[in-house]
Steps between C-alpha positions, in 0.01 A plus 500: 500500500725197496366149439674225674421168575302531786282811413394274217421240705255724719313597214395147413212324698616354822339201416735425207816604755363241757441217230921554341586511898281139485665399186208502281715621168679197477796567795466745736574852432494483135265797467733721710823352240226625217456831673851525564588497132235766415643711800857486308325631161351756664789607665669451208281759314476739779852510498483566137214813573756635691773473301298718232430759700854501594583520136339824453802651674858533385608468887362163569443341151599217360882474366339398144258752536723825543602500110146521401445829734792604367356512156190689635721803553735456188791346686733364226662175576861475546783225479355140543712450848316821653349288753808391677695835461259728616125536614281531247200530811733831587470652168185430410381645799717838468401525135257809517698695780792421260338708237358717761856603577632460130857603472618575865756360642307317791301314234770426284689381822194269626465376117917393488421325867170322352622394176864388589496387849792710623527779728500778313535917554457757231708783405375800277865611413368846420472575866919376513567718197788811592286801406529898523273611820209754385510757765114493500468114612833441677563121588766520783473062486619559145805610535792446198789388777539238726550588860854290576382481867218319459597150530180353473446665200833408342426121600169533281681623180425305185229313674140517444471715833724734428420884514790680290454634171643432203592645115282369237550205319366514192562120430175305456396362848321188267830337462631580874753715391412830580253617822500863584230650240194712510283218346675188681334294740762254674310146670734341737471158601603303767580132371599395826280470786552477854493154715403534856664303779326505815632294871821430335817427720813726413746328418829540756843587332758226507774513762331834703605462831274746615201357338391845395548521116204327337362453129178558351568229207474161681755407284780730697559710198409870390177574363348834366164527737223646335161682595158338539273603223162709635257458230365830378125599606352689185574542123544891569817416714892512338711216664729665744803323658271278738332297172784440312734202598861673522818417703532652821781754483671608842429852450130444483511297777713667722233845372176326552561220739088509521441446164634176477557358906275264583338486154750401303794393749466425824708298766350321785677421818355265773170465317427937460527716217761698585430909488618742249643706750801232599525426103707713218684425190885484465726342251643182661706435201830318551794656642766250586393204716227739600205678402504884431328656780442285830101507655536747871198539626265430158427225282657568162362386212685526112229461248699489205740213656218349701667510796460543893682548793390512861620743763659321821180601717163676412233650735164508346207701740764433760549139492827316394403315117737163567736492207333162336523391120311742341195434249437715237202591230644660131431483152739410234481533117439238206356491144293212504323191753798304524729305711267479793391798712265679694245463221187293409615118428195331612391388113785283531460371818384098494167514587387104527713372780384552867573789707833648538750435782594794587864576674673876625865325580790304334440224740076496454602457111788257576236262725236544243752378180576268734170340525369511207347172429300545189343849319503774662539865508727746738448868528778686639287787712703867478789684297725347777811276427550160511887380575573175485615183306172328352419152313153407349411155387206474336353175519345299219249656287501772758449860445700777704428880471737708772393846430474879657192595592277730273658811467834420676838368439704292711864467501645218480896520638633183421823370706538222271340344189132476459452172439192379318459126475214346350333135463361360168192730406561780739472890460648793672403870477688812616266815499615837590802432688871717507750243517875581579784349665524175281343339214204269437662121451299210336736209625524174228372323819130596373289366305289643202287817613410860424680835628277802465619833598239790486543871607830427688837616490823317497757746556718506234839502643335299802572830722588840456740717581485883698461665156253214332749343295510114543710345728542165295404575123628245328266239730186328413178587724310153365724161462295147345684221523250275377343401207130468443439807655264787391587827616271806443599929609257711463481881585812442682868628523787241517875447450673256279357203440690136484227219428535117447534379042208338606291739664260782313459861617195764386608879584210747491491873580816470673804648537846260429800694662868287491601845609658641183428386135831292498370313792350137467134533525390151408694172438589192629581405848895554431383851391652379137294261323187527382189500728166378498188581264465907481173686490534881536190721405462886581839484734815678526808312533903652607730214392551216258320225411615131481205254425424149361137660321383798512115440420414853505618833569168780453534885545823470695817662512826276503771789626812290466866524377825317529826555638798615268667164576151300576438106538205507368440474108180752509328756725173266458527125405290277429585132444224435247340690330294328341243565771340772609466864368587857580235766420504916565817492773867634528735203423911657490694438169684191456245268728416172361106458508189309390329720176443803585170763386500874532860468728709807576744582368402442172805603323847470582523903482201501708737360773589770753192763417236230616704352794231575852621776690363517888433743720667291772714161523536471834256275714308719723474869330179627440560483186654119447464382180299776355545518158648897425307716245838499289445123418398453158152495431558171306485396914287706657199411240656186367308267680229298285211705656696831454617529869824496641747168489577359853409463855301809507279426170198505657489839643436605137687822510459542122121447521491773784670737324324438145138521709570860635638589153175396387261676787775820445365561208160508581519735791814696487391928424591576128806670473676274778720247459598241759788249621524207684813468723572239745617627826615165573 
């Protein structure tokens, strides 16, 4: 029974209700204020009754309180950042059908999912081990060839899906180097995951005339398209193809057209989904001015470059489709929560200013920054683009948020300069915006304010080309020509950056990319002379570094190097260095620093063995600025907690992988012996 203000009121005589109605208490309705303060208490405590019971289960406890069910069962504790790497609720709750299932390979599969966070399948490389057939127990799926004709097969060789068997390797699977043994157990894990984007406007090749080729990548460049994850239903089930978050290949598209159309692609044309039956796959790579095979009387779609073209005319359930900008829905790959996205942002939304203004067009946002008279905050509604050439002035003591809504990102196509002035006292936020086209401009007309970019992108190279490559590498995305100006990136990717003597900057989580590690990441306005105050903490940055101070660089990685014939004195300079500190990063030879603590390379020999090697360089691969598993481990555990330096720190890949280590040991069959591999 709940207790609120007026069922405690009813219980009371009416005579003392009529008499606080008369103001008999001293001022009328004093006794109802009293009861209304016992009526929160109670509440309070009922609340609390609740909460108890609720604690008695591991599905709808407490976050404090699963650790101490935990222990009821024996469940060891792992690495102190469990919490934020994987669910600790999860694997406390699977704890007794993991040892009800010790050993299998579904258990040890749900346990590598659990503990790390990843997508994960199992292989028991016994079952992929080339063996002589007993003619009592023949296994016809076992054979010791490979069947040239299958192409589907083929396409899954040295993958975790593949099917073909193999020689033994008698190399310990520990120490990844061999696999194929009868005691080897091979966990493969997915490290990235795919991004859904849902409503989102293709993006129209430049100069078609026919207005038929189209990309997925608002940015008009090639993108691998990936499948949407379906979450597995049981711990008895091994992830098949449709849980694990792989590129789309062309040959399993153009094979199972259902397996991925309208889950994971689909292309909508005058507000339908169109059907699978006028949709296949084709490779529309380049061949000339052209693309390789021209849409007849389909819609093509190329997975792996992200492309689509559109037939002349289509007839769906005998009705012309009119031949309008299509809008599409995919899923594209990325390590981390960064740059903006179709992901959760709201934590960093600003919650204590009044309701959003919310605008779907370039000239709804252009009216709205134009009338912005004091605080305020504008959502931009959809994945849609916004073209245009924008100024904000944000007025004294002001503050401005323009930001995509939750679990979108708009694109911002700039035909000019973003121009962000402000007035004494006045702050500006960016949140989970693409920008391209142009870079952000601080004019020296301004006055002293604060620049804060968070989950957004500022393509480096402003735009991109066909292939991905930048169209204009060596420019800045974020210009401050003003002093007394703070300017703060977090989770974000950005180009160079040119900011005012006088002005400070704090990078976080980020990603710096001047487009190659000779490039001019951060310096002055003239792109020479030493910049404003530098803060970089758990980022990665691709070019050098020119600053007055650098206060403090944290868990980063500085990848820069200079020309043969360079202008500049060091890869990373520092004007005084009698500031500031750098602790557990990368820093190249020959930079000129504040003192550094627990800095690679430590030795001069240590020089080209510890220098970060990535998966990817180039801005919009899956795997973009992924540190590889050939880096040193002086990087991929040298950060002060044990993680990984740079933008990607606090995915705590090390943790992950020591915590299954850990829970291997406890449940893995004796006799077996198990690796972890990353399938991406």
């Amino acid at each position: 029974m709940s207790f609120d203000t007026q069922r405690l009121l009813d219980l009371l005589p009416t005579v003392y209700r009529v008499r606080d109605e008369a103001g008999a208490f001293g001022t009328r309705g004093a006794l109802r204020a009293l009861v209304d303060v016992i009526a929160g208490q109670v509440e309070v405590l009922e609340e609390d009754l609740a909460q108890l019971y609720d604690d008695q289960f591991i599905e709808t406890c407490a976050d404090w309180v699963a650790p101490y069910i935990g222990d009821l069962l024996g469940h060891r504790s792992l690495y102190g950042v469990t919490d934020r790497i994987g669910s600790l609720r999860a694997e406390v709750a699977n704890t007794i059908a993991y040892r009800r299932r010790k050993g299998t390979a579904s258990m040890l599969e749900q346990l590598a999912r659990d503990v790390t966070g990843w997508e994960c399948r199992v292989v028991e490389c016994f079952q992929r081990l080339a063996t002589t057939q007993y003619m009592n127990h023949v296994r016809r799926d076992h054979a010791s060839w490979v069947a040239v004709r299958e192409g589907a097969s083929l396409a899954r060789l040295g993958s975790p899906l593949e099917t073909a068997t193999h020689t033994v390797d008698v190399r310990r699977i520990a120490r990844r180097r061999g696999r194929y043994n009868i005691t080897n157990v091979a966990i493969h894990a997915w490290r990235i995951r795919d991004h859904r984007r849902i409503e989102s406007p293709a993006a129209k090749l430049n100069d078609d005339p026919d207005d038929r080729r189209y990309f997925f990548n608002p940015l008009r460049s090639d993108a691998q398209l990936f499948n949407h994850t379906v979450p597995e239903d049981t711990i008895t089930h091994i992830a098949e193809r449709a849980n694990l978050p792989m590129p789309i290949t062309r040959r399993e598209l153009w094979d199972d057209l259902q397996a991925f159309y309208p889950e994971s692609v689909s292309v909508i044309l005058d507000g339908r989904v169109l059907p699978a039956r006028v949709v296949a796959a084709s490779d529309l790579s380049d061949v000339g001015a052209a693309w390789a095979y021209p849409a007849v009387d389909r819609v093509l779609v190329d997975p792996v470059l992200g492309r689509l073209s559109l037939p002349p005319a289509l007839v769906v359930e005998g009705h012309d489709v009119p031949m309008v900008k299509p809008v599409v829905a995919f899923s594209h790959g990325f390590s981390a929560d960064l740059g903006g996205g179709p992901y959760s942002r709201i934590a960093s939304f600003t919650d204590d200013l009044d309701a959003p203004q919310r605008v779907s067009t370039a000239a709804g946002l252009q009216t709205a920054l134009g009338a912005i008279a004091g605080s305020a905050v504008i959502e931009l509604e959809g994945n849609g683009c916004f073209e245009g050439a924008f100024t904000l002035r944000a007025p004294a003591g002001a503050r401005i948020e323009v930001r995509a809504a939750e679990n979108r990102c708009a694109h911002l196509l700039l035909k000019d300069e973003l121009v962000i002035e402000f007035e004494e006292g006045a702050e500006v936020t960016l949140n989970g915006l693409l920008v391209s086209g142009a870079a952000l401009r601080v004019p020296p007309i301004s006055e002293a304010g604060r620049l804060r970019l968070r989950h957004c992108t500022l393509v480096p190279g402003l735009t991109l080309k066909t292939d991905g490559s930048g169209e204009h590498p060596g420019q800045p995305s974020l210009v401050v020509e003003l002093p007394n100006v703070d300017v703060e990136i977090d989770r974000s990717i950005v180009g160079g950056l040119r900011v005012h003597e006088g002005a400070s900057v704090r990078i976080g989580s980020t990603i710096v990319d001047a487009g190659a590690p000779t490039g001019v990441a951060y310096a002055a306005v003239d792109g020479a002379g030493p910049g404003g105050s530098l803060e970089i903490v758990t980022s990665t940055v691709f070019g050098k570094i020119h600053t007055r101070i650098l206060t403090q660089v944290s868990n980063a990685i500085l990848d820069a190097r200079l020309l043969d014939a360079d202008a500049w004195p060091h890869p990373v300079h520092a004007e005084r260095r009698q500031e500031g500190c750098v602790r557990f990063s990368y820093v190249p030879p020959g930079s000129r620093v504040p003192r550094r603590h627990h800095c690679q390379p430590a030795t001069e020999a240590d020089a080209i063995r510890v220098r970060p090697q990535f998966t990817s360089v180039r801005y919009g691969h899956p795997a973009y600025a992924q540190l590889s598993r050939r880096s040193a481990a002086e990087i991929r555990t040298g950060a002060d907690d044990e993680s990984e330096m740079g933008a990607f720190h606090d995915l705590f890949a090390p943790q992950r992988e020591t915590n299954l280590e850990i829970r291997l040991d406890e449940y893995l069959r004796f006799g077996l012996e198990a690796g972890i591999f990353y399938a991406s």
